[in-house]
C-alpha positions as CSV (number, residue, x, y, z in Angstrom):
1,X,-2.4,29.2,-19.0
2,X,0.3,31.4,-19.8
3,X,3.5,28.8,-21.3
4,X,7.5,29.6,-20.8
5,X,10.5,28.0,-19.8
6,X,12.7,26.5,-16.6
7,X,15.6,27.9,-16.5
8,X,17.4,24.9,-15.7
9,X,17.0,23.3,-18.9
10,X,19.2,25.9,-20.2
11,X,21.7,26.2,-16.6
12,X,25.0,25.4,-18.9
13,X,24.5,28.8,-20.0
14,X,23.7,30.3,-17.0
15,X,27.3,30.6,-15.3
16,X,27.7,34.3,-15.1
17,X,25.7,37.6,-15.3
18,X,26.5,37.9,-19.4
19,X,25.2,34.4,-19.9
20,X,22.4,34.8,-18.1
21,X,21.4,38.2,-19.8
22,X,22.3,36.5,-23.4
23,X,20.6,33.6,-22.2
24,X,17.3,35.6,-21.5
25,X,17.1,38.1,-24.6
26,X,17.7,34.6,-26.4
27,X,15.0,32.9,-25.0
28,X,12.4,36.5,-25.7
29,X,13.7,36.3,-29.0
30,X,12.1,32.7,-29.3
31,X,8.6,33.8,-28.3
32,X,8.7,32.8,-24.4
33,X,7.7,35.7,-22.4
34,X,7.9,34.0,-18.9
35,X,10.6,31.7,-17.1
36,X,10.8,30.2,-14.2
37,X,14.7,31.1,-12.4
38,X,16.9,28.1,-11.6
39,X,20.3,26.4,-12.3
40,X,21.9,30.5,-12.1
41,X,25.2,31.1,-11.0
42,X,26.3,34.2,-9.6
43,X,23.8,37.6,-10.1
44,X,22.9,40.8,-9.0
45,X,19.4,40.9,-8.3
46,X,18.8,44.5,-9.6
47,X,20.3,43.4,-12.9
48,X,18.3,40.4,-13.0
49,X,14.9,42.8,-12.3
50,X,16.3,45.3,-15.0
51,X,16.5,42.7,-17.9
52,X,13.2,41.0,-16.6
53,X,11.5,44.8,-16.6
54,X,13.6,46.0,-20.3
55,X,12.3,42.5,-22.3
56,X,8.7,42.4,-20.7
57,X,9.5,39.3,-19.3
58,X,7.9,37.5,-16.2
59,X,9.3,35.3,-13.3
60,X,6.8,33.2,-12.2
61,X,8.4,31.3,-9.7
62,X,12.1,29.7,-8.7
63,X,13.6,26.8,-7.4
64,X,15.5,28.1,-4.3
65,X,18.0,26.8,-1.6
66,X,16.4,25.0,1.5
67,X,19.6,26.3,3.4
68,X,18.4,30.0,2.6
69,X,15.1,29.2,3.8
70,X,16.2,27.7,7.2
71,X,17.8,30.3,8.0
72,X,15.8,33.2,9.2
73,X,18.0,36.0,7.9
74,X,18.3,34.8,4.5
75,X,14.7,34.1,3.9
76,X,14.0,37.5,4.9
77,X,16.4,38.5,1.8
78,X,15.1,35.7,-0.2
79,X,11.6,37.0,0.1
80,X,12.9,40.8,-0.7
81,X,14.7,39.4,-3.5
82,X,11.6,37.7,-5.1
83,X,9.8,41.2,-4.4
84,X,12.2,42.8,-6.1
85,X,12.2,41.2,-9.5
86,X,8.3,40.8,-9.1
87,X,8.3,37.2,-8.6
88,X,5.4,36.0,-5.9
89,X,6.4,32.5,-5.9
90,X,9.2,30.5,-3.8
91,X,9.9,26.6,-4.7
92,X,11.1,24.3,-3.3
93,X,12.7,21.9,-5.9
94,X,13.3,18.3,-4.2
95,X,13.2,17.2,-0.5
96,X,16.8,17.8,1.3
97,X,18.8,14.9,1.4
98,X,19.4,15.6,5.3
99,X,15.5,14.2,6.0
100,X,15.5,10.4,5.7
101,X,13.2,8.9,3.1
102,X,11.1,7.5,5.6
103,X,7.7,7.9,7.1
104,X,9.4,9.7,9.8
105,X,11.7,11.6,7.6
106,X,8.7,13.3,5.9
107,X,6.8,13.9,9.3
108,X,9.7,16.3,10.2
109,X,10.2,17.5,6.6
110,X,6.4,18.3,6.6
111,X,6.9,20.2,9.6
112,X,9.2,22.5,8.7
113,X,8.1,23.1,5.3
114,X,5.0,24.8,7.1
115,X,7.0,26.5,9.3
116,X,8.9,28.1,6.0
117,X,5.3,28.2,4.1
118,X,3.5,29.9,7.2
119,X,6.3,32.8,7.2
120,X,6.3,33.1,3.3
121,X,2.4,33.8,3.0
122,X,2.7,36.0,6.0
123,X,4.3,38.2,3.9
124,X,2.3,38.3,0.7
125,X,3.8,35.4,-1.4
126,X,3.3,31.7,-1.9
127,X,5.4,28.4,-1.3
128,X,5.4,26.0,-4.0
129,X,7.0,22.5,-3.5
130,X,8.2,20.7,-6.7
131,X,8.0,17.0,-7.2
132,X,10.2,14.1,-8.3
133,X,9.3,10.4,-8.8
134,X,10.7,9.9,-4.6
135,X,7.4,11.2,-3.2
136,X,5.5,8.7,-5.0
137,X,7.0,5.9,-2.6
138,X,4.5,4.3,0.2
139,X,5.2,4.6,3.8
140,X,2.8,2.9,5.9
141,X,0.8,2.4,2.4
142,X,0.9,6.1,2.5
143,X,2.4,8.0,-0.7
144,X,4.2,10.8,0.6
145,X,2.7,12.9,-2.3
146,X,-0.2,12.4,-0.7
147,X,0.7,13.4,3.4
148,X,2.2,16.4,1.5
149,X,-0.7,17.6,-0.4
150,X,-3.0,16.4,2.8
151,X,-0.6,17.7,5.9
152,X,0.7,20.5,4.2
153,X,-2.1,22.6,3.2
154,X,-0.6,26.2,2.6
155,X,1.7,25.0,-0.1
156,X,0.9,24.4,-3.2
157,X,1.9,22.0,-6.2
158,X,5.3,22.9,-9.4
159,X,3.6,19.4,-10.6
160,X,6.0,17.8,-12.7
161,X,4.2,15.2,-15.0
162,X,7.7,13.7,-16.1
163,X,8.2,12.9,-12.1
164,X,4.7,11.6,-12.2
165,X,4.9,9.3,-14.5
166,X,8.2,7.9,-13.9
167,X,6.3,7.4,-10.2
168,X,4.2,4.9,-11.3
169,X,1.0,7.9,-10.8
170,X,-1.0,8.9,-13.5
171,X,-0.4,13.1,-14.4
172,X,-3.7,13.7,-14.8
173,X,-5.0,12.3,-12.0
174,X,-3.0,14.3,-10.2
175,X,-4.0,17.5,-11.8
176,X,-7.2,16.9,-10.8
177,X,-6.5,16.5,-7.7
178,X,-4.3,19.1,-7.1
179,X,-7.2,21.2,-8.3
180,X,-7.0,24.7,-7.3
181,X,-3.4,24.2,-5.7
182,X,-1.2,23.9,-8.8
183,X,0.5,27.6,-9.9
184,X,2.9,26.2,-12.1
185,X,3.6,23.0,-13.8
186,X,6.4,21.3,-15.3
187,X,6.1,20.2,-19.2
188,X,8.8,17.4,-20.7
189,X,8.0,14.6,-22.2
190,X,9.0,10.9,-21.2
191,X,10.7,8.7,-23.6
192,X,11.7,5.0,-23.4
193,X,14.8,3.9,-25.1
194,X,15.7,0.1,-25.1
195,X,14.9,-0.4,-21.3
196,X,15.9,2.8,-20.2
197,X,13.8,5.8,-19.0
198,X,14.8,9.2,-20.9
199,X,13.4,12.6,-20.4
200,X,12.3,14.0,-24.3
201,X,11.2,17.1,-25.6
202,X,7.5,17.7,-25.7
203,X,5.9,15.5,-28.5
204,X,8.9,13.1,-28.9
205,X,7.7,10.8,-26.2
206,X,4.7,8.8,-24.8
207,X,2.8,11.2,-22.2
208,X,-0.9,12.3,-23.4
209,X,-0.2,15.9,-24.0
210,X,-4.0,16.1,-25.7
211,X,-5.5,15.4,-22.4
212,X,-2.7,16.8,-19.9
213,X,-2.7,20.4,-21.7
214,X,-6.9,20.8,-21.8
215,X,-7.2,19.3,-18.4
216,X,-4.5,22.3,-17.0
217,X,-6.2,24.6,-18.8
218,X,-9.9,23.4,-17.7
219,X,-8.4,23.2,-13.8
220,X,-7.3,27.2,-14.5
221,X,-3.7,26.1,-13.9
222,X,-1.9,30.1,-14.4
223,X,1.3,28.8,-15.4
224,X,3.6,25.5,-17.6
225,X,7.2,25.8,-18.1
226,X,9.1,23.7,-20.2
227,X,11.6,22.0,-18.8
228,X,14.1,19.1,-20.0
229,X,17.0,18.2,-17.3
230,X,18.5,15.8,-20.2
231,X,19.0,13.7,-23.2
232,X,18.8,16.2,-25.5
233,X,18.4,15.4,-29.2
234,X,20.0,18.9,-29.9
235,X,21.1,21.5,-27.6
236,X,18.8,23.1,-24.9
237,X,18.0,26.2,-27.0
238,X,17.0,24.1,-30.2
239,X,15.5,21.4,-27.4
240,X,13.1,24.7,-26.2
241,X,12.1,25.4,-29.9
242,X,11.0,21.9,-30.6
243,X,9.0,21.3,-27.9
244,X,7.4,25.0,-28.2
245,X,6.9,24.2,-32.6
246,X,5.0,20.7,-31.2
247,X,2.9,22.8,-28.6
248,X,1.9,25.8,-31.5
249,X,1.6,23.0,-33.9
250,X,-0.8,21.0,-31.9
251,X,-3.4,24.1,-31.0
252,X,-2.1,23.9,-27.3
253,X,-0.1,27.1,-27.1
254,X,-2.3,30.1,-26.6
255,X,-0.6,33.7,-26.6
């Protein structure tokens, strides 16, 4: 399981082509080889493929607009744009706001996710749908997790442990049973402070990283990025670097 970073966690420095080109030989510099492309502002794809190609660095994934991939002329794009920068995954990072968080509101949002997922495979990449603690929530004592994972079964899993947790799931049971239908997975830690939830970097909070890291590895999960969307104890860059020292430090990062 090959380890980098979301971009997101670092999107304050992300505004504009020069950021995001310091921003990227910075985080090469720090030992991560792979990212996973979110929180950009403007950029021209070709530049983005030339920095990617020049540092040896490789885009796993990205989080990408819904409204792109509803429309039928812009996915077409978006899927030569992930082409172009070598990247064979498109996520999908939260449910739309326009599908009502009801039972009904998934059976639509399920049904067009497959009509986006059928049209991505069709031409040679996947669909990956990220989760937040929302999809834990019953309908019909249903969790929508699980109609996605069981209704929707060309897509897989950016499982995001933080999102689990703060669901009321258990990560690792869903690892396991996501097995074989998770390409990339989202590392940050959960901390509690006084009564409130807080996200943390890796090894500064309470999830069971010496049985969530193995268990990815065992299930042949190809891909982790960090990720920390906030409550930093120091800025994003230094944030990266302490959860990377716990991982090294702990045996769990292999080169």
């Amino acid at each position: 399981m090959k380890i980098g970073v979301q971009l997101y966690t670092v999107r304050d420095y992300l505004k504009d082509e020069n950021e995001i080109e310091a921003s990227l030989r910075k985080i090469k510099a720090m030992g991560f080889d792979l990212v996973q492309i979110s929180g950009f502002g403007p950029c021209g794809n070709d530049r983005l493929a030339g920095w990617l190609t020049e540092l040896g660095m490789e885009a796993c994934g990205t989080h990408s607009p819904w409204e792109r991939m509803t429309d039928p002329a812009e996915l077409k794009k978006l899927i030569a744009e992930h082409k172009e920068i070598g990247c064979t995954d498109i996520g999908l990072g939260m449910k739309p706001g326009n599908f009502p968080n009801t039972y009904e509101g998934y059976t639509d949002f399920i049904k067009q996710v497959n009509e986006i997922c059928k049209i991505v495979t069709d031409n040679g990449l996947t669909f990956g749908y990220h989760n937040h603690e929302l999809e834990f929530q019953q309908f019909n004592g249903v969790r929508a997790i699980d109609r996605l994972i069981e209704e929707c079964p060309g897509i897989h899993f950016i499982l995001d442990v933080f999102w689990v947790q703060a669901g009321g799931a258990n990560p690792s049971v869903y690892i396991d049973k996501l097995k074989g239908r998770i390409k990339i997975m989202h590392l940050k830690d959960f901390r509690v402070a006084g009564r409130t939830r807080q996200f943390a970097e890796i090894g500064q909070g309470n999830l069971d990283w010496a049985d969530i890291i193995p268990r990815c590895r065992n299930n042949g999960i190809p891909y982790a990025v960090i990720e920390q969307d906030a409550d930093f104890m120091v800025n994003p860059f230094d944030s990266l670097a302490l959860s990377r020292k716990f991982l090294v430090e702990s045996g769990y990062w292999q080169e």
